[in-house]
N, C-alpha and C positions, 0 to 999 in steps of 0.2 A: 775573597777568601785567601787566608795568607797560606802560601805551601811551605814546609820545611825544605831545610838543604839539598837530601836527598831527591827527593820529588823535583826541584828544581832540576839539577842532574838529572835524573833519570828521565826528563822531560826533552832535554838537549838533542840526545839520542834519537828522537822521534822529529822526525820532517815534517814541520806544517803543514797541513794540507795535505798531504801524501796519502792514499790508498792501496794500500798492500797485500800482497800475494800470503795466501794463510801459513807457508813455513816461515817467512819472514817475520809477520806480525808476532806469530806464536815467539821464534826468537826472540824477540824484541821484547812480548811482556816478560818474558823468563828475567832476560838483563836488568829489567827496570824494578823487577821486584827485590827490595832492595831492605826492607823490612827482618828484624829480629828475628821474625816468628816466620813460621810456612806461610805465605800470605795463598789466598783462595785465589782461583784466575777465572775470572766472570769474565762471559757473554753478554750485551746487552743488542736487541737488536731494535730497528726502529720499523713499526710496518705501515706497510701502506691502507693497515685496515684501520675501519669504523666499529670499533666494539660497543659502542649503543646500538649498533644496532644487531639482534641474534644470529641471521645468518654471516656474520662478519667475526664469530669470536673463534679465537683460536686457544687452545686446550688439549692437554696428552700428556700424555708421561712416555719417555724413552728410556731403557736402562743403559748406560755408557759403559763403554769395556773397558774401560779401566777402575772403574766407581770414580768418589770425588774425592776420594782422601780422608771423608770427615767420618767419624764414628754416628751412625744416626738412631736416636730416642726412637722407638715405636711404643708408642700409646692405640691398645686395640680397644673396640667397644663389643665385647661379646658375652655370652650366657653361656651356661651349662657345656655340653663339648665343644663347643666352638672355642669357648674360654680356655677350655685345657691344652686344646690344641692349638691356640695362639702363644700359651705358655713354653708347651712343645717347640714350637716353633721358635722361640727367644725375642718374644716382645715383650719391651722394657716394661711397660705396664699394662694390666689388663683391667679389667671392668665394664660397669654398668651406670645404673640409677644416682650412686652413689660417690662418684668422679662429679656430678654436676656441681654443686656445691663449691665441693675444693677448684673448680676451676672458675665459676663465674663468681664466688663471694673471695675465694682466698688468693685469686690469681697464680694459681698454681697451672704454670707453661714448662715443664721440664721434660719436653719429648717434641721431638721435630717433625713427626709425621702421625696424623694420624689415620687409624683403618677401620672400618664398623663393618659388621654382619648389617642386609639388609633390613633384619628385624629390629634391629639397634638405629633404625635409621630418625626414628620417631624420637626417642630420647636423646639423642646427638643432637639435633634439629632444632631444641630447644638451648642449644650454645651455641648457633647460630650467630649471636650479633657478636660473639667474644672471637670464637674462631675466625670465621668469615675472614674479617678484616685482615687478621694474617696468613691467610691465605691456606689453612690450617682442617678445613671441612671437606671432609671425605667427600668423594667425587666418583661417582661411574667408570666416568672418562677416563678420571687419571688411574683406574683399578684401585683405589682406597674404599670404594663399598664392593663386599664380594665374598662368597663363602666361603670361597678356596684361601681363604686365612696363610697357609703354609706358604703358599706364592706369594702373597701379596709379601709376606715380610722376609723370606728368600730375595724377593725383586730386589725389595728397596734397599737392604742390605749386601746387596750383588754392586750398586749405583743405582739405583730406578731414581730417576727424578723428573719434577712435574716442571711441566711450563704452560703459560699462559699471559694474555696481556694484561697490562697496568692500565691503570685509567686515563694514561697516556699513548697508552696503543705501542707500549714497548713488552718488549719480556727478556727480564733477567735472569741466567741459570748459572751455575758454578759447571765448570768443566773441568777441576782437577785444583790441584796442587802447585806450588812452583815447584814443587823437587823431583813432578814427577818430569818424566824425560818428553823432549819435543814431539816423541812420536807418539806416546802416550796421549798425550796432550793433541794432538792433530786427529789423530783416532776419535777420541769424545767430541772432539769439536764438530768434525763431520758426522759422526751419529748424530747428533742435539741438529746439525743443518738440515741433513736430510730429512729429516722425522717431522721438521716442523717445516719447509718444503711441501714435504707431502701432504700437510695438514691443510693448507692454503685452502680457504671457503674460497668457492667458484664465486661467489659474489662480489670479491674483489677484483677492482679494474685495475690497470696502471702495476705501477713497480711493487711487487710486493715485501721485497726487502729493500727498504730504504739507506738503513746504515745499518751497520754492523762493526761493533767495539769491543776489542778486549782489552781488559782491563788485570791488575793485579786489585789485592784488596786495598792498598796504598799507593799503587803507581800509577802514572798517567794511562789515559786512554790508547790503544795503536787500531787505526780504522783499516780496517780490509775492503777491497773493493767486492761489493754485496754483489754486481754483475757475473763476476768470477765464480761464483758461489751455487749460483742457480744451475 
């Protein structure tokens, strides 16, 4: 893969090999983001779990104290008061039976999170193979099905963000901004550690956090030593 100028540079910066202490790394992606735009500073972590198999998946949502910087779409799935009161609430879109359509014929995706009343769980279910894939189907776990509506989109618009593993038994989160300040940024980092720490299925043996990377949305990778962490 060819890298641009910048990337090269901003690659320099960072010690091969090297495992670093989390005010350092976070330093580090700050410098290397080097990008026009706010770039996003993503998490990636590597675990030591098996998500084939059930008792090994890991899944939660955390809200981070400082949010992530991004303005987030809520598309809710509700009836009658619940509807009004997700309106209340300021979610970008609301509905029913009637959203199917437009999202599995016309691919219409213009909302980042979505949240359904448990009665709505039946008609959502049925966008199952659209959502799904992007990660996009209301969850329990993550508090996206739930009648308390007014929380759910206070959460997410506070930060509430979901994690969970890839089919690679990784999980990627955004933790902020470049612009927001180090300590801002070390604040979200360790809510999202701790939470998913705590999350660890007893059925895992051995290292549960394997590697841990931060990243800009454009910059290179800076590895933390994952020991330090636990």
């Amino acid at each position: 893969m060819k890298r641009g100028k910048k990337y090269i540079e901003a690659a320099k910066l960072i010690e091969k090999g090297s495992l670093y202490e989390k005010e350092e790394a976070i330093a580090l992606v700050k410098k290397t983001a080097a990008a026009k735009f706010d770039e996003t500073i993503e998490v990636h972590i590597r675990t030591g779990c098996d998500g084939r198999h059930a008792d090994q998946q890991v899944r939660g949502a955390v809200v981070l104290p400082h949010g992530t910087g991004k303005k987030v779409r809520i598309l809710v799935f509700a009836k009658d008061a619940k509807a009004e009161e997700a309106q209340a609430a300021g979610a970008d879109y609301v509905g029913g039976e009637e959203l199917i359509p437009k999202i599995q014929n016309e691919g219409w995706f213009d909302f980042d999170v979505v949240v359904a009343t448990p009665d709505m769980m039946g008609v959502v279910g049925r966008l199952g193979r659209v959502l799904g894939p992007k990660g996009l189907m209301p969850n329990p776990k993550a508090g996206t099905v739930t009648m308390d509506v007014t929380k759910a989109i206070n959460d997410i618009k506070a930060g509430k963000i979901e994690y969970r593993l890839d089919k690679t038994n990784i999980i990627h989160v955004p933790v902020g901004k470049a612009s927001f300040t180090e300590e801002q940024l070390a604040d979200n980092f360790q809510t999202l550690i701790d939470a998913i720490i705590k999350a660890k299925p007893a059925a895992v043996k051995g290292q549960y956090l394997r590697t841990v990377t931060l990243t800009s949305t454009m910059g290179p990778g800076v590895k933390l030593n994952p020991l330090k962490l636990a």
